[in-house]
N, C-alpha and C positions, 0 to 999 in steps of 0.2 A: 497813370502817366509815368513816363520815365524820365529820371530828372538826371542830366547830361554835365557829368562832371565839372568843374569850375576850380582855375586855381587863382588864387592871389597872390600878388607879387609882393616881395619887401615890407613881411607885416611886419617885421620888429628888425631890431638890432643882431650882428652877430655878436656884440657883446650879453643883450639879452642871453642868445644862448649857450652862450660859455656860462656864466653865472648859474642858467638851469646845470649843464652839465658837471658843471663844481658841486651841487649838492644831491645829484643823484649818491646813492648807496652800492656800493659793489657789488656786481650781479650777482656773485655769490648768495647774499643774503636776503637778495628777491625772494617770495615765497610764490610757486608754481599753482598751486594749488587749483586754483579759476582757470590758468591758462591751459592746464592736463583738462581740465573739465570741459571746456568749449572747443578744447583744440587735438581731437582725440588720436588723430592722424600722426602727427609730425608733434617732436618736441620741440617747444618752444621757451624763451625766456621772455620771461614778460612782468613786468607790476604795473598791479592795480593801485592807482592814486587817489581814485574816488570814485565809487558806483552808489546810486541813487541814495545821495546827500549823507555818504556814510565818507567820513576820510581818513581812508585808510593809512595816509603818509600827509598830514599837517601841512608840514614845510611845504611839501613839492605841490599840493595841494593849492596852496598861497599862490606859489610862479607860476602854475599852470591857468588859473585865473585871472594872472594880470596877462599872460601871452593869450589867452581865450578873449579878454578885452579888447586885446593888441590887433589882433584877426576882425573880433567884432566891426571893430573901426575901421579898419584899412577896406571892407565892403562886404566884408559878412554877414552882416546887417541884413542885407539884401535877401538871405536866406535860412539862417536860424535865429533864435533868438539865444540870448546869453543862459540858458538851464544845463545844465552841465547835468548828463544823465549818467555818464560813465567818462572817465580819464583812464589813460593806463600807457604805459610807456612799451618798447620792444625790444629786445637787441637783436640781432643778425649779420652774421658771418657769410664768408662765400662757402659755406658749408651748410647754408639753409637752404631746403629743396623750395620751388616755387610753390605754393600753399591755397590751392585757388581752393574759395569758398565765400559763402554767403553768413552774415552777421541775423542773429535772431533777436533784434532790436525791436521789430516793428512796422509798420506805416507811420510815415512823419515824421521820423528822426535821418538827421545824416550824421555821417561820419567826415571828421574836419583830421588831417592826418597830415606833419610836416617832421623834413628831419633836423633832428636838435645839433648834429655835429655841422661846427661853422667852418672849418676847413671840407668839407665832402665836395666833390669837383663829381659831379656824376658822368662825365664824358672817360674819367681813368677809373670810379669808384664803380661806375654801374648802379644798381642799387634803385632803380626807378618804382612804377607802381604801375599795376595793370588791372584796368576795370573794365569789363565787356567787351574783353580783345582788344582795348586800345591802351598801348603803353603813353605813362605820364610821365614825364621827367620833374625829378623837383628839387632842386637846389635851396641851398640854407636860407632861410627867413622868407619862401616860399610853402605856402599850405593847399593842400588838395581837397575839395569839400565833395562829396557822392554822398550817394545812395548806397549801402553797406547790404541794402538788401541784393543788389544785384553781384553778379559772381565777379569776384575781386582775388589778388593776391600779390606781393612783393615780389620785386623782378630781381636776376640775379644781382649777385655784389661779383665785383671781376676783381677787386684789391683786397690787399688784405687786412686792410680795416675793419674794424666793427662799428656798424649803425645804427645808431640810436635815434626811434621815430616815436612820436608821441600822438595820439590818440584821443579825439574826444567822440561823446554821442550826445549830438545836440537835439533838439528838437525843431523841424522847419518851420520856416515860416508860411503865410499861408500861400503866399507867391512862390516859392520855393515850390511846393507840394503843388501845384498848378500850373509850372512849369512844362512847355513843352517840348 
């Protein structure tokens, strides 16, 4: 079954995510390491905040749970349950090439994916999401939930901003996985 992207509207506050963005860490001192490994193509920046119940960053660890809440509620419900199987944050420039690829997750996990900058205007920033040739648009305290297994990638940025999007691998629900 192919399970047909879904976005939710105004899970959280944009004060929520100012508050995440105040206690990210300067990309500087991300450690690459996961993301040279899965991402063998294109470099990328990236931190891992927590993979299978290991937390590699506490703090952000904490925020990312209460906004994973925040999503759960607002009707995500509907299609994963709350397991947090992987978190991990992005940055990207309009100097990141588009990245099409497939995530090596599984059956029955999605990927739930929104961006943490609460000024982002994607009609000047650009910046959207593209899952099986359909472009998503998503604006701040908007999140995208897919299938990771199918072929995905980040759409251009046209400003020159940098955007920071956050990342979970949930696991579906059983309606979700029986969607058609």
């Amino acid at each position: 079954m192919i399970f047909e992207p879904v976005i939710i509207k105004n899970v959280c506050s944009k004060t929520y995510l100012d508050m995440f963005m105040h206690m990210i860490p300067s990309p500087e001192l991300w450690e690459n390491d996961t993301a040279s490994k899965n991402y063998e193509k294109i470099s990328l920046t990236k931190l891992n905040i927590t993979s299978q119940g290991h937390f590699d960053n506490p703090l952000l660890a904490g925020i990312a749970i209460g906004l994973m809440s925040q999503i759960y509620d607002a009707g995500g419900k509907e299609y994963f349950a709350p397991q947090m199987h992987f978190c991990g944050l992005s940055l990207k420039d309009k100097s990141t090439p588009l990245n099409f690829h497939t995530d090596q997750w599984g059956e029955g996990r999605l990927k739930v994916l929104g961006l943490l900058n609460s000024d982002w205007d994607s009609k000047i920033d650009g910046g959207g999401f593209i899952c099986n040739d359909v472009k998503y648009v998503l604006e701040p305290t908007d999140f995208l939930i897919f299938d990771s297994n199918q072929v995905h990638s980040n759409d251009i940025i046209t400003s020159d901003k940098e955007r920071y999007t956050i990342d979970f691998m949930l696991q579906a629900t059983k309606t979700a996985v029986g969607q058609k």
